[in-house]
C-alpha positions in Angstrom: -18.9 30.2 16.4 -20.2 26.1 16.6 -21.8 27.1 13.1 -18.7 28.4 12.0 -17.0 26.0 12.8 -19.4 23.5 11.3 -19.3 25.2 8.0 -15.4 25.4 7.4 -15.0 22.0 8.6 -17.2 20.1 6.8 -16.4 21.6 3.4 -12.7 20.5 4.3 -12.8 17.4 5.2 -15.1 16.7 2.5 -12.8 18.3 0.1 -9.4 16.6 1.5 -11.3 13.3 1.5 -12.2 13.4 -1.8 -8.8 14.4 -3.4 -6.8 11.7 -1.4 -9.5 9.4 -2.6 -8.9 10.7 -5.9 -5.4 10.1 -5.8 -5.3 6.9 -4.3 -7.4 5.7 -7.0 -4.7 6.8 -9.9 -1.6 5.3 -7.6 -3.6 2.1 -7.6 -4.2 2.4 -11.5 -0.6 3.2 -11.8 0.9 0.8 -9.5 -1.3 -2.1 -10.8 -0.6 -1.4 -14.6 2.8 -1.5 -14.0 2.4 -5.0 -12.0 0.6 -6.5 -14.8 3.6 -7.5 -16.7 4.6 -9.3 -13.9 1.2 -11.6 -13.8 1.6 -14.8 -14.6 5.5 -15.3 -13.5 6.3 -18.0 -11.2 2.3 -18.2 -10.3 2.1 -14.6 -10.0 -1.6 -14.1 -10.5 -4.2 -11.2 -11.0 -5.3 -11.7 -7.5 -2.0 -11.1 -6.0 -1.3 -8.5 -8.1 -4.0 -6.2 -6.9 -3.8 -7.2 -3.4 0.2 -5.8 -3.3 -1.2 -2.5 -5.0 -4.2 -2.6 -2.0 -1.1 -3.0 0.6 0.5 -0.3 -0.6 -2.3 2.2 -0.7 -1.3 3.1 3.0 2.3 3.9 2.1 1.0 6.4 -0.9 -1.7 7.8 1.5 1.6 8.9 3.9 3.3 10.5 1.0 0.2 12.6 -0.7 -1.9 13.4 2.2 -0.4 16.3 3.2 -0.7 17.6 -0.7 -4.5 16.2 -0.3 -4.8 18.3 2.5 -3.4 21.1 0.7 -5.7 21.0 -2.4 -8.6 20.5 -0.4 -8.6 23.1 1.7 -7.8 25.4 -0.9 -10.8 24.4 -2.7 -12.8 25.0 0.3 -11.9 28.1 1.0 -11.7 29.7 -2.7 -15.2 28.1 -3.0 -16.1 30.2 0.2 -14.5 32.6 -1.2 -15.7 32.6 -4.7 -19.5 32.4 -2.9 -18.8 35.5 -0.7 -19.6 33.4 2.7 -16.0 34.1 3.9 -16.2 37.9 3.1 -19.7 37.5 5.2 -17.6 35.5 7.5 -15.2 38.2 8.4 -17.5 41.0 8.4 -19.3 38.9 11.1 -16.2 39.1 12.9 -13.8 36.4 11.7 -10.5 38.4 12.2 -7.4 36.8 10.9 -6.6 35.4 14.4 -9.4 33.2 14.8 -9.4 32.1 11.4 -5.6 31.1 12.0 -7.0 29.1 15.4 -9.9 27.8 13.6 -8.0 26.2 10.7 -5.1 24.9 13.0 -7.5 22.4 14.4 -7.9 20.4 11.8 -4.5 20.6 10.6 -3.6 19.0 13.6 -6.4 16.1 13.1 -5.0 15.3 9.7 -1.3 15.2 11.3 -2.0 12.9 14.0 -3.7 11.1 11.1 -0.8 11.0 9.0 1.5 10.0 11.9 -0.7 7.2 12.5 -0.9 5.6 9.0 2.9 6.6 8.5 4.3 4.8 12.0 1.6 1.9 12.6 0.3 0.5 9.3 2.2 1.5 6.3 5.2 -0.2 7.7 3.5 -3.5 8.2 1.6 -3.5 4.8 4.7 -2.3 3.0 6.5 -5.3 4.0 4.0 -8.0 3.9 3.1 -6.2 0.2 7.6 -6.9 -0.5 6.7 -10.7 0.9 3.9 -11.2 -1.1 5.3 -10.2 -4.5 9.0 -11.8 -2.9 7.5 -14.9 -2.3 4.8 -15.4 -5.0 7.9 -14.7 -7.6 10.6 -16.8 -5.6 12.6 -13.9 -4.7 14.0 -13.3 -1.3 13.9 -10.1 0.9 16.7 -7.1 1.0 18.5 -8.8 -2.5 21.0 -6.2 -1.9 22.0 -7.5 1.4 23.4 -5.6 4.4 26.3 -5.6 7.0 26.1 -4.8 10.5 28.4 -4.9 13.6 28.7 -5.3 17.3 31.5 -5.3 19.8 31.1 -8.0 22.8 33.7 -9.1 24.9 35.9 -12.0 24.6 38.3 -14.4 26.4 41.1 -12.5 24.8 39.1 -8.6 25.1 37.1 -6.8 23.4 36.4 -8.4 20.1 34.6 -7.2 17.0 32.0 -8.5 14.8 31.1 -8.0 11.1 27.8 -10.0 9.9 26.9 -10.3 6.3 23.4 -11.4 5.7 22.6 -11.6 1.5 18.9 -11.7 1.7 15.8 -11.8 4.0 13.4 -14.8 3.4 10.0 -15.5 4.5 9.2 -15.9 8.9 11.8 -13.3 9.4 14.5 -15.8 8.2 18.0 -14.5 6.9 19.7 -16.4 3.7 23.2 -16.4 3.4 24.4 -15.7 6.8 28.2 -14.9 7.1 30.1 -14.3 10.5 33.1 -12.3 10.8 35.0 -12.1 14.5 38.4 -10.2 15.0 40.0 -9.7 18.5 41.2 -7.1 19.9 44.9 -6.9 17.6 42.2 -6.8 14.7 42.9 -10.6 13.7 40.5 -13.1 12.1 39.5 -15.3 15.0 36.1 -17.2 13.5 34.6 -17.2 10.8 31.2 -18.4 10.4 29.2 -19.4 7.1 25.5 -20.6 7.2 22.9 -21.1 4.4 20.1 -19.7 7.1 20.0 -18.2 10.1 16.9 -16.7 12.4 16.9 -14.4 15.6 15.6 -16.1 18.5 14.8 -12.9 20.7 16.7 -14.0 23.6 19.9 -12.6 22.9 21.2 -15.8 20.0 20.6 -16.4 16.8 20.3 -20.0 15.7 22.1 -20.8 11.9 21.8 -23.9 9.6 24.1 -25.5 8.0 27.4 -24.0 9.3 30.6 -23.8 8.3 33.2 -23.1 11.1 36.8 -22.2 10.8 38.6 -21.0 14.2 42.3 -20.0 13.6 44.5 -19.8 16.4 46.7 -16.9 18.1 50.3 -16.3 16.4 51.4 -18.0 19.7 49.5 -21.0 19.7 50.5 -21.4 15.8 54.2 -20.9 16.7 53.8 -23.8 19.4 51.9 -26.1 15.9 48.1 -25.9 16.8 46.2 -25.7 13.7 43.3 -24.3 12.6 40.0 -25.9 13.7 36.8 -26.5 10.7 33.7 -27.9 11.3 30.9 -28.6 9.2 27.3 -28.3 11.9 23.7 -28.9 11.1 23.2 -25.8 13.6 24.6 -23.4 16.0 23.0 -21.3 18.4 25.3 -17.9 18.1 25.0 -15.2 21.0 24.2 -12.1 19.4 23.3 -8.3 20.4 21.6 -8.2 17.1 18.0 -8.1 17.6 14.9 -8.6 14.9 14.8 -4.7 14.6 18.2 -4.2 13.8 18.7 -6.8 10.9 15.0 -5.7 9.7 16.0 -2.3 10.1 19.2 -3.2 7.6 17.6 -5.3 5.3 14.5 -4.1 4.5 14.4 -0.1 2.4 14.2 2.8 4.6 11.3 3.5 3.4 9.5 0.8 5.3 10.8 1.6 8.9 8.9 3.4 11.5 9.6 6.3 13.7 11.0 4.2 16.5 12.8 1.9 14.1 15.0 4.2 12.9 15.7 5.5 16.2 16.7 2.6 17.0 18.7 1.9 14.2 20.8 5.2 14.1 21.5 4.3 17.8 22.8 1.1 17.0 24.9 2.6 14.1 26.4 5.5 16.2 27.6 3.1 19.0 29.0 1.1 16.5 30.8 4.1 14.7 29.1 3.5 11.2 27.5 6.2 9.4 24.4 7.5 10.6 23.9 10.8 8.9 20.9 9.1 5.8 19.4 7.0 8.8 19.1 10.6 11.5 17.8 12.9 8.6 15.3 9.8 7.6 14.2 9.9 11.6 13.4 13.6 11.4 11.6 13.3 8.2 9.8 10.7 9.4 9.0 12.7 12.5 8.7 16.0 11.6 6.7 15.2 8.1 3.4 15.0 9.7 2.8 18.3 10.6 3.5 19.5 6.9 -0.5 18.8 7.3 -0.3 22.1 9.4 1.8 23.8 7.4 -0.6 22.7 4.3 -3.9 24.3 5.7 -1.5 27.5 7.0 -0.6 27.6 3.5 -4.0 27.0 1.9 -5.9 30.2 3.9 -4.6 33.0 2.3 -6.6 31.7 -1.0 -10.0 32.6 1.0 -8.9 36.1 1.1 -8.5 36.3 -2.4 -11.3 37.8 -4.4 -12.8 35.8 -6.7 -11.4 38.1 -9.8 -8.5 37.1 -8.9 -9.1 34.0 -10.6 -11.3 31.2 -10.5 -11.3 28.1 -8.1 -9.8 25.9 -11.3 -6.9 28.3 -11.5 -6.0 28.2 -7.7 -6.6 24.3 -7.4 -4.4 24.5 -9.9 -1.8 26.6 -7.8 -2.3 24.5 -4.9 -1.1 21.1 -7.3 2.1 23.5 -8.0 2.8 24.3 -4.4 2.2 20.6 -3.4 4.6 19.4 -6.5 7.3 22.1 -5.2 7.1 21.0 -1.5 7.6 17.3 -2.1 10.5 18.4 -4.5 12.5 20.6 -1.8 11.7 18.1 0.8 13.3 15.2 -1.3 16.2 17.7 -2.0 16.5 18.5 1.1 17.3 15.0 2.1 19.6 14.6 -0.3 21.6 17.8 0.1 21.5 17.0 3.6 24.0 14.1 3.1 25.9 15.4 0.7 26.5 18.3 2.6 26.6 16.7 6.0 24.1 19.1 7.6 22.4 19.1 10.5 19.7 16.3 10.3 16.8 18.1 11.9 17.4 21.4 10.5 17.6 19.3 6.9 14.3 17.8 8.1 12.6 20.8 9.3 13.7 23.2 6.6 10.8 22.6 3.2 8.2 22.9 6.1 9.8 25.6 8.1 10.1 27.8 4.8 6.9 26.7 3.2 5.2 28.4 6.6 7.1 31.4 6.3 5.9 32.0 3.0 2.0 31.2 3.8 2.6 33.6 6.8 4.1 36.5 4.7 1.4 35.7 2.1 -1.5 35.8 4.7 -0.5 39.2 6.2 0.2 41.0 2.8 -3.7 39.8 1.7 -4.7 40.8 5.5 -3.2 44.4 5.1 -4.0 45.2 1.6 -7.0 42.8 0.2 
């Protein structure tokens, strides 16, 4: 069995290495052809250019792995297949059981692999690879901007907040910081306007620049005091608005780890805002890993086909077409998920969940009557 296991191992991870290699290497092309028009902007270089594409090879490994894994392992096994050594193989005593436990091994390797790249470094080199072209172009972080909220309590109860921050710069700073309080009748209280702002980690944020207006209770205005505006070269402003969060709602989904957007729906369901995009993007992001599973389930039935059946081009060829569909119900899924308002796990779960069904169906039909 160690000889086995040798045999069906190496030819697959030699085979999945060398289409994500492949692959990589056209997303590279691809990404740095389309940078090239951008070279030589605002001292945009060559250099630079390439080094974002580099950054973002992580985030494109996350995406096409599992399809990598997929196509490799089907080449593998047609090619055993296609040689006789799996027939061999099963006359030995490879029953469909085993070959199911053998082949769920490594598709458990390449998920923790996956999970790794996806949670620990695509994040990081996605956003230093959005600073790099951001700040080598003069652009700033999240253009679109973002609101977030939080409820404190104040001298008056419970009061809620509303903070609009246009764009994240360089050092985890935030550009165009506005500051929104209401009390607990839903009346402007303060309002807050700074050029800058940056969160300190202990519970404040410190701002630049500020503009202050404090308007008074009807009561105090029926007795004549008057609103209050200051102009301040800073303010240190309490806030339950950590790094993660404003990161979390600056910066593209895409970007955010596993415990990020945990983190974030969290924050967004006890703040009653809408959670449903940032709950399916969790489960995705969680359960989108062991597509690598799913991927080698998917890719065995091929070593049961005889090689009349076709040759190794034409099912490499059938594993791109299962690899294209998959991403393309997955992507759906997501979307129909929030149109729909659906479940966010079952949205998550369902390409992959389906996808195994049909390799299982697949492997017992060629089982029973191949």
């Amino acid at each position: 069995m160690k000889t086995v296991r040798l045999l069906l191992y190496r030819d697959i991870v030699w085979s999945v290495v060398f289409v994500a290699v492949a692959f990589l290497s056209l997303f590279f092309f691809i990404d740095f052809v389309d940078e090239l028009e951008n070279v030589g902007r605002s001292g945009y270089g060559l250099g630079q250019a390439a080094l974002r594409c580099v950054m973002e090879l992580p985030g494109h490994f996350y995406e096409l792995f599992p399809i990598a894994v997929l196509i490799g392992t089907i080449y593998a096994m047609a090619r055993l297949a296609q040689s006789s050594e799996f027939t061999i193989l099963r006359t030995a005593g490879l029953g469909p059981g085993r070959a199911l436990r053998l082949l769920a091994l490594p598709g458990l390797v390449f998920a923790l692999l996956t999970f790794v790249v996806g949670d620990y470094l695509a994040p990081v080199t996605e956003r230093q690879a959005l600073a790099l072209k951001a700040g080598a172009r003069g652009l700033a972080l999240g253009g679109g901007g973002a609101w977030m909220k939080e409820r404190r309590p104040g001298p008056d109860g419970e009061r809620a907040i509303s903070v609009n921050v246009s764009a994240a710069g360089g050092a985890g700073e935030m550009l165009g910081v506005r500051i929104f309080e209401f009390d607990a009748e839903g009346r402007l209280r303060t309002r807050l306007e700074a050029t800058s702002g940056q969160v300190l980690g202990n519970g404040h944020w410190r701002l630049r620049e500020v503009q202050r207006t404090d308007w008074p209770t009807p009561e105090a205005a029926a007795r004549g005091t008057a609103l209050v505006q200051q102009t301040l070269p800073a303010l240190v402003w309490p806030s339950t608005l950590d790094r993660s969060v404003v990161a979390a709602a600056l910066l593209p989904v895409g970007v955010m780890s596993t415990v990020d957007l945990w983190r974030y729906a969290n924050h967004l369901s006890d703040q009653d805002q809408a959670v449903q995009r940032y709950e399916i993007q969790f489960w995705k992001k969680a359960l989108y890993p062991l597509a690598c599973v799913v991927m080698v389930a998917l890719a065995l039935p091929f070593a049961y086909l005889h090689a009349r059946a076709g040759g190794i081009s034409y099912k490499v060829f059938g594993g791109i077409m299962l690899g294209i569909s998959f991403v393309l119900l997955n992507n759906a899924s997501g979307h129909l998920g929030m149109l729909r308002q659906w479940t966010p796990w079952l949205v998550a779960a369902a390409p992959s969940g389906l996808y195994l069904l049909v390799s299982m169906a697949a492997f017992a039909w060629l089982v029973r009557y191949r």
